[in-house]
C-alpha positions as CSV (number, residue, x, y, z in Angstrom):
1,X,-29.9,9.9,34.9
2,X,-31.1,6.6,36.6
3,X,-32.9,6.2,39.8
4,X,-31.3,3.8,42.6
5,X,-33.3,1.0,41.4
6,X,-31.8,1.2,37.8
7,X,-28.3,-0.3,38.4
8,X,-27.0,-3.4,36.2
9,X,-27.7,-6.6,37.5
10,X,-24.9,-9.7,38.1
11,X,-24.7,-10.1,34.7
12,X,-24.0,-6.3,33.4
13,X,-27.4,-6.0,31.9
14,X,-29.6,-3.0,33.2
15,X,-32.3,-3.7,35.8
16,X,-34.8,-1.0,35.4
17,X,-37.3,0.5,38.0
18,X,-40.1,-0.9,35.8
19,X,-42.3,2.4,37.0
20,X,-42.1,4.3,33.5
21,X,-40.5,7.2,34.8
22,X,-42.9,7.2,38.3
23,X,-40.2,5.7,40.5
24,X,-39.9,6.7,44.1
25,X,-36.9,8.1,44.2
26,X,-37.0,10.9,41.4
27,X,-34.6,9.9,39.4
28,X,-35.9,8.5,36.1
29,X,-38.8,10.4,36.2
30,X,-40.1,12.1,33.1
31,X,-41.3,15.0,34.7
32,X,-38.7,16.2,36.4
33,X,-38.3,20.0,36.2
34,X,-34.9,22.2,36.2
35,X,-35.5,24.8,38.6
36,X,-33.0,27.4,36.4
37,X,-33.9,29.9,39.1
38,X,-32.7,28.4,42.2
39,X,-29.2,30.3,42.1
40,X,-30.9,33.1,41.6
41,X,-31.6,35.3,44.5
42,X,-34.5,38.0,44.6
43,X,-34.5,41.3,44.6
44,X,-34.5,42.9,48.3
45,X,-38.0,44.9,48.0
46,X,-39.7,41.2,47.0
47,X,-40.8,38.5,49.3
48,X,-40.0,34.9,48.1
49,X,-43.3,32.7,46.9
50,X,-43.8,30.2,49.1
51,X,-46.0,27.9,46.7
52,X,-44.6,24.3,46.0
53,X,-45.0,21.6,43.1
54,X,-46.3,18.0,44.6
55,X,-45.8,15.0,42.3
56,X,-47.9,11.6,43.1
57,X,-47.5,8.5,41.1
58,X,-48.8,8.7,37.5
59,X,-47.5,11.8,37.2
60,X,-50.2,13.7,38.8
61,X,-49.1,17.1,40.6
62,X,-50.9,19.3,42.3
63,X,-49.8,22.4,43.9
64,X,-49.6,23.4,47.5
65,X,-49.1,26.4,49.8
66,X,-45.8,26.0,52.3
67,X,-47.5,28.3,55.5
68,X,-45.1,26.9,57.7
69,X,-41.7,28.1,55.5
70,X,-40.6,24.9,56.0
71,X,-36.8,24.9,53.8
72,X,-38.1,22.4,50.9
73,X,-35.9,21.5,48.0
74,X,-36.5,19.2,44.9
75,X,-37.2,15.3,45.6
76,X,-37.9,15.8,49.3
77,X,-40.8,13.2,50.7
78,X,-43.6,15.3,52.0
79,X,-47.0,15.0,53.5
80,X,-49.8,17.1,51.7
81,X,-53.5,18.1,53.1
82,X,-56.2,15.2,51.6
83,X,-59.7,14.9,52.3
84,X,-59.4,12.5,54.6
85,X,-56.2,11.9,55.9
86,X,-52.8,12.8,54.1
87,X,-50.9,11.8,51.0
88,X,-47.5,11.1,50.2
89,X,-45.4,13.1,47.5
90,X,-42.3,14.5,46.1
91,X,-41.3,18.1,46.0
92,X,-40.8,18.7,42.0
93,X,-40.5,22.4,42.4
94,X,-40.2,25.2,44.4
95,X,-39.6,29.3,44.6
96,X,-40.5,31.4,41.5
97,X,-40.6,28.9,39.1
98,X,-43.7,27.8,41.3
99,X,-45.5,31.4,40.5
100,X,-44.2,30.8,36.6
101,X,-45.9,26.9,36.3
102,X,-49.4,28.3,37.9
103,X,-49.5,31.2,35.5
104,X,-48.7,28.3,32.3
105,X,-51.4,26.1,33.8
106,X,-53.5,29.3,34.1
107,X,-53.8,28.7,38.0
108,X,-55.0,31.6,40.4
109,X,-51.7,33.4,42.2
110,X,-53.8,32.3,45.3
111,X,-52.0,30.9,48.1
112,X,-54.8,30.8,50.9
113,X,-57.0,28.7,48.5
114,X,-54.8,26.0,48.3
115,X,-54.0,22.7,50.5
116,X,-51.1,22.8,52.6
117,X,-48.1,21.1,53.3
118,X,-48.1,19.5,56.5
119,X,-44.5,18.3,57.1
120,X,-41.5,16.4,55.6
121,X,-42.4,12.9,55.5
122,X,-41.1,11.1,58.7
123,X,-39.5,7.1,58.4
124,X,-43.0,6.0,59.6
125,X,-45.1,8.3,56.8
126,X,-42.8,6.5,54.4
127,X,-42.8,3.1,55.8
128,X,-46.7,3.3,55.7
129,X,-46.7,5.0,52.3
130,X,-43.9,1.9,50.9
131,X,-46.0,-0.4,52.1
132,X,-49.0,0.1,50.5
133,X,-47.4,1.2,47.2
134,X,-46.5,-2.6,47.5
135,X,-50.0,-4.2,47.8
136,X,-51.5,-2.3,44.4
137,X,-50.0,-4.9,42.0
138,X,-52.0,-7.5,44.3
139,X,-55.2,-5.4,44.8
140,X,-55.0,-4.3,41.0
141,X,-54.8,-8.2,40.4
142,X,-58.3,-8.8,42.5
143,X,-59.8,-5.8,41.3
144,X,-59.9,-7.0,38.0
145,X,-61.1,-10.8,38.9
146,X,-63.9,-8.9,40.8
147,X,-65.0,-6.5,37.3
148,X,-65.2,-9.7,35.3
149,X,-66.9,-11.4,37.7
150,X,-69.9,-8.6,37.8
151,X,-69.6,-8.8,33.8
152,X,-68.6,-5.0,33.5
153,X,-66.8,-3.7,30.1
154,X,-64.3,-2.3,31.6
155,X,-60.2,-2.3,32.0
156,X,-59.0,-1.5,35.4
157,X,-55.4,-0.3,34.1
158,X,-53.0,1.0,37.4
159,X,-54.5,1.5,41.4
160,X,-53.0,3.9,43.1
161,X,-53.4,4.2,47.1
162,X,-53.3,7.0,48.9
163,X,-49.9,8.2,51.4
164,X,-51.5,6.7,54.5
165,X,-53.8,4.0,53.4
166,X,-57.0,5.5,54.1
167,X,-58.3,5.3,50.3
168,X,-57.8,3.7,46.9
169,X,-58.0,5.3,43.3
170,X,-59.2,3.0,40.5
171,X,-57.8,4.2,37.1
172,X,-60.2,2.3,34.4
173,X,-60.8,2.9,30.4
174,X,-64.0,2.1,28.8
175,X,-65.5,2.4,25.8
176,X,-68.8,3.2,27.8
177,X,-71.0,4.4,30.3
178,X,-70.2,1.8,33.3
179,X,-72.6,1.7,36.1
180,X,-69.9,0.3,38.7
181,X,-72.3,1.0,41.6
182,X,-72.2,-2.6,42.9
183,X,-68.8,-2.9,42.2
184,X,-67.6,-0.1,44.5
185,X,-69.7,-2.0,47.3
186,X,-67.7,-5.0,46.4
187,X,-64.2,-3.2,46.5
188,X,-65.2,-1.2,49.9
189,X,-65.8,-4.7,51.3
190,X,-62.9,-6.6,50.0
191,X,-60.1,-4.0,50.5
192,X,-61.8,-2.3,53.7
193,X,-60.7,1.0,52.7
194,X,-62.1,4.4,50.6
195,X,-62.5,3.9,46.7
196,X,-62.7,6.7,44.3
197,X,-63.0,5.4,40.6
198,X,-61.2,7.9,37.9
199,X,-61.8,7.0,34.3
200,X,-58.6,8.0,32.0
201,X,-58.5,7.9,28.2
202,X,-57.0,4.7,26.2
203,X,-53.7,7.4,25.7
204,X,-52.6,7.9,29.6
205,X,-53.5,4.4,29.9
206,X,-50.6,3.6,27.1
207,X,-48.1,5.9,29.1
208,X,-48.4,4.3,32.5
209,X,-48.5,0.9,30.8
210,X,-45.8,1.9,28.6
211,X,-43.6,-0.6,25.5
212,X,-42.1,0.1,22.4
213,X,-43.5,1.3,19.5
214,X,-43.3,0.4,15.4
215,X,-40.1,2.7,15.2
216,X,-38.7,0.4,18.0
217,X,-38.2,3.2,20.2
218,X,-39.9,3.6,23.3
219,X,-43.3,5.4,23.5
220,X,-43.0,9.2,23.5
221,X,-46.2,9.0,25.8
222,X,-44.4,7.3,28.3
223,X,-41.0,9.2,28.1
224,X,-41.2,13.1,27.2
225,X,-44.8,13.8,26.0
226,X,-46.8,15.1,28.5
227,X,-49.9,17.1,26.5
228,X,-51.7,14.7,24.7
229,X,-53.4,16.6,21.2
230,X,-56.4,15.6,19.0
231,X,-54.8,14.1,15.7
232,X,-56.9,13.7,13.1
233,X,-57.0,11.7,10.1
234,X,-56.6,14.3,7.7
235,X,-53.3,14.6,8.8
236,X,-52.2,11.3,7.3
237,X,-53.8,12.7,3.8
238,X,-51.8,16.2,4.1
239,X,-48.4,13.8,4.5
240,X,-49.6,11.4,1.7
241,X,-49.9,8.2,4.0
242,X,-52.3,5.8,3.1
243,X,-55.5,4.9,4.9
244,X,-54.5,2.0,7.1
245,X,-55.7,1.9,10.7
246,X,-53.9,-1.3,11.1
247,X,-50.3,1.0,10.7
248,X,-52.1,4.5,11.7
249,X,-53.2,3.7,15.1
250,X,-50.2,2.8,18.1
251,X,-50.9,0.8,21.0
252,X,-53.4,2.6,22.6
253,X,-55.9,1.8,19.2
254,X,-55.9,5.4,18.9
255,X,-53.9,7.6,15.5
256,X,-50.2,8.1,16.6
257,X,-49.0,11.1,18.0
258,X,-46.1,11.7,16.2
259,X,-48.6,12.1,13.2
260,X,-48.5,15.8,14.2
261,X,-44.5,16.4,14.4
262,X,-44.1,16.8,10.5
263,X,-47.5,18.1,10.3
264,X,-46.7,21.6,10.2
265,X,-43.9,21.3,7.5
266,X,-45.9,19.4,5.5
267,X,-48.7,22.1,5.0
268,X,-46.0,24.8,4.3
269,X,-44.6,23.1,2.2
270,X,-48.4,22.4,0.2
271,X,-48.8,26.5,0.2
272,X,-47.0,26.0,-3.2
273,X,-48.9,23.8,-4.6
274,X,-52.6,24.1,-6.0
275,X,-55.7,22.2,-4.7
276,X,-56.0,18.7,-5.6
277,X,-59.4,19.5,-7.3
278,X,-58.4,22.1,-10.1
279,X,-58.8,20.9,-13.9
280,X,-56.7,22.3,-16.1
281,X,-57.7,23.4,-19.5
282,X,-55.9,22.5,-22.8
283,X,-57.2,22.0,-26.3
284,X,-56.9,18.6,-25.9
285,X,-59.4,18.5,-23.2
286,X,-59.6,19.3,-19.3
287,X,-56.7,17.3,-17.7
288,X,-57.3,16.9,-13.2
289,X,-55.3,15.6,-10.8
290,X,-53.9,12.3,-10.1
291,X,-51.1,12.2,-7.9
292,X,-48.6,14.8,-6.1
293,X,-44.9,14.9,-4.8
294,X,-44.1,17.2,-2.0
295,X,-40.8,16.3,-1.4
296,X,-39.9,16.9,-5.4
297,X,-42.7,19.5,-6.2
298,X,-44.4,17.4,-9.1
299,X,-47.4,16.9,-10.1
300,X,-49.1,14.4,-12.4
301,X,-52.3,14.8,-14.4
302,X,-53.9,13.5,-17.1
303,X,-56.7,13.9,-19.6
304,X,-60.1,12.9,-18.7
305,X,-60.2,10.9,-22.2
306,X,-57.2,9.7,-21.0
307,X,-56.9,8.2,-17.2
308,X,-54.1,5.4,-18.1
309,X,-51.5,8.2,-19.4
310,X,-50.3,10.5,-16.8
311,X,-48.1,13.9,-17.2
312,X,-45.6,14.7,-14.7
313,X,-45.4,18.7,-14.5
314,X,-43.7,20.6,-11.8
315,X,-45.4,22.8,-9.6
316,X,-44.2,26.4,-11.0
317,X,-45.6,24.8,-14.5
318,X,-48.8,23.9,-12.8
319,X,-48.9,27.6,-11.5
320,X,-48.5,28.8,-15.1
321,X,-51.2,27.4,-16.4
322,X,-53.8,27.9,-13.9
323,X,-52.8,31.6,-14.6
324,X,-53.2,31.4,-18.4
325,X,-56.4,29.4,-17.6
326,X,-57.9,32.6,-15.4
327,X,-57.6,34.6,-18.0
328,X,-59.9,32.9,-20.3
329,X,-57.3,31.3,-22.6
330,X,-56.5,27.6,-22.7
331,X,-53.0,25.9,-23.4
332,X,-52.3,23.7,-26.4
333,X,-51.3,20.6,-24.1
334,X,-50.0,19.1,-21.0
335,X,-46.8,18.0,-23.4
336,X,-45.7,21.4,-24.2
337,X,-44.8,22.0,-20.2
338,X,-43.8,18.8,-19.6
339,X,-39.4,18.2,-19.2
340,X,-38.1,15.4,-20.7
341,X,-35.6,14.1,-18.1
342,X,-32.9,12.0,-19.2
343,X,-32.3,8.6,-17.3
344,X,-28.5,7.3,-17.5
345,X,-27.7,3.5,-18.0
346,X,-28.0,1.8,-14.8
347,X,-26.8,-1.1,-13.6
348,X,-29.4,-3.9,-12.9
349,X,-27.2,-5.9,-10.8
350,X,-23.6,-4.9,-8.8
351,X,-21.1,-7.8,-7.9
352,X,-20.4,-6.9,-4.7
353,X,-19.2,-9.5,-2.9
354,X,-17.3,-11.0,-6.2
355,X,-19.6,-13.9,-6.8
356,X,-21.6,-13.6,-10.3
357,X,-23.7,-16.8,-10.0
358,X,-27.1,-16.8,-8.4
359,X,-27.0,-20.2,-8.3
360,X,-24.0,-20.9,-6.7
361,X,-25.7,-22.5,-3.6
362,X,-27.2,-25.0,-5.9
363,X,-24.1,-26.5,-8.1
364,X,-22.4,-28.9,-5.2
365,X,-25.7,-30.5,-4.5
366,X,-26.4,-31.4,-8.0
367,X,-22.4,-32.8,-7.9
368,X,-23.3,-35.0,-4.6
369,X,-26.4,-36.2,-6.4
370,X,-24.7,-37.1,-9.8
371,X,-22.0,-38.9,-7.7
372,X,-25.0,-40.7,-5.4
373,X,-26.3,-41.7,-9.1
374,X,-23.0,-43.2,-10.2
375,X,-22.1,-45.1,-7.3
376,X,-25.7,-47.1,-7.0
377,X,-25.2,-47.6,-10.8
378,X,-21.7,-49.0,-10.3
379,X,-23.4,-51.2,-7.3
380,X,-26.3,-52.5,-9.1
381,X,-23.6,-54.1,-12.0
382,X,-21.4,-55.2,-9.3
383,X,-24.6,-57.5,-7.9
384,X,-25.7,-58.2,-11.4
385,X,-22.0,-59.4,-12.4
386,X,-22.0,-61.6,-9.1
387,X,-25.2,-63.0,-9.9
């Protein structure tokens, strides 16, 4: 579902919000929750929970107390409690499912401790609030001259202001320690407003910034993920992926996310199979390790005499002779368990398109040649003969 802003153009191509899922409206936003329980009604002995969900732009939500039991539904404009002044937000939940989100996020069941909700957002909150959603692509623009000019290592990535104006929230990444003392002097005096500087890791700056990535999808960061976990590289050596940061690492420079989606099939699946490290002993020798295949449970070692000849076993083979091996005894050789497989005749090349000749391309160009040849010949004895 698309937000108002996402209809096609003149031409029939699609317009796009261009917010990434943070649009105004609610309705291409990533974090959009069903509320399964709103046609549910509560039991008569139970009073109804009057906590409410509050999304901002970049996906930030925060939740709020409704004291006023003001009748609040999902993608009304509101105006929260801020210190100073108010901010502008969209209801993203509300009811039980409130009570069910704060126990997830292990919040305190605490009402009293949290801001409030002030009112619905009036034309005037909104008019305020649209127009200074409109200057950040501006101030985000001078911000940035004003960081190089000081010489700071540092990205300012998205600015977000605040419902009514009143303050300004940097987003920057750096790889570190920034002393942006001077540079928050320079800001207060060039916007004449509040600024607060948040510093956000190289992966939320990838999902506000959004693209596409190598699988020419877009970038789960920026469309469903929402918890962002520590992949390491030793993941890449469970799935048998080489060592390349250059294809490892998605636009953020960090290791891909979606390292971790197989991750978990891939290490059931190496239960089966025996450490990389185990020698197997033979009266030929010990025989280690040199090569593995999950997806057809093989294995391949050879001889320590021997590194150029390799054995392919399969894993229940393997098994076998690590157990003969713990019991003192040694196998004659890696041949005896090996299975000779027996390849059928294949067929190097396939006419499919009913031309045999590679160089098929090539024969009229030699023909217009040999008759470019012939014809200067036949001029050359026509100017001799007239001479």
């Amino acid at each position: 579902m698309g937000c108002t802003s996402c209809a096609t153009g003149a031409n029939g191509q699609p317009q796009g919000c261009k917010n990434n899922g943070t649009c105004g409206t609610d309705g291409c936003n990533k974090l959009t929750v069903f509320d399964w329980l709103s046609n549910m009604s509560l039991p008569g002995d139970m009073e109804p929970f009057y906590g409410v969900e509050v999304r901002f732009k970049n996906g930030r939500k925060h939740f709020y107390r409704n004291s006023d039991k003001l009748p609040l539904s999902i993608g009304d404009v509101v105006a929260t409690e801020m210190s100073p002044g108010h901010d502008i937000g969209i209801v993203t939940l509300t009811g039980e499912l409130v009570r069910v989100q704060m126990k997830r996020k292990k919040e305190p069941l605490d009402l009293e401790a949290l801001p409030t909700i002030y009112r619905k957002a009036s034309q005037k909150d909104i008019d305020i609030w649209q127009g200074v959603r409109s200057r950040e692509d501006g101030v985000q623009k001078r911000s940035r001259e004003i960081a190089m000019g000081l010489g700071l290592k540092m990205k300012i990535s998205d600015v977000e202001f605040q419902g009514d104006g009143t303050k300004v929230i940097f987003y920057y990444t750096a790889e570190e320690r920034v002393d942006f003392r001077q540079l928050i002097k320079d800001f207060a005096r060039t916007f004449n407003t509040r600024i607060e500087m948040k510093q956000v890791g190289f992966r939320q700056e990838a999902s506000r910034l959004g693209g596409i990535g190598s699988c020419g999808r877009e970038l789960c960061c920026s469309t469903w993920l929402t918890d962002f976990r520590s992949v390491n590289t030793s993941a890449a050596r469970y799935q048998q992926l080489s060592l390349n940061p250059q294809k490892l690492a998605g636009q953020c420079g960090k290791l891909k996310c979606c390292l971790n989606y197989e991750l978990d099939t891939y290490m059931e699946a190496l239960e089966e199979f025996p450490k990389m490290d185990v020698k197997l002993l033979t009266e030929k020798g010990k025989a280690q390790c040199q090569k593995i295949d999950i997806f057809k449970g093989l294995m391949w070692f050879s001889y320590e005499e021997e590194f150029m000849n390799w054995h392919e076993l399969a894993v229940s083979k393997v098994n076998e002779i690590i157990a003969i091996n713990k019991k003192g005894k040694k196998v004659a050789s890696l041949e005896e368990f090996t299975e000779e497989k027996v390849i059928g005749d294949k067929e190097l090349f396939n006419n499919v398109v009913g031309q045999d000749s590679l160089t098929r391309f090539d024969q009229p160009r030699k023909q217009r040649k040999k008759k470019r040849n012939d014809r200067n010949r036949n001029q050359s004895q026509n100017k001799k003969k007239n001479a």
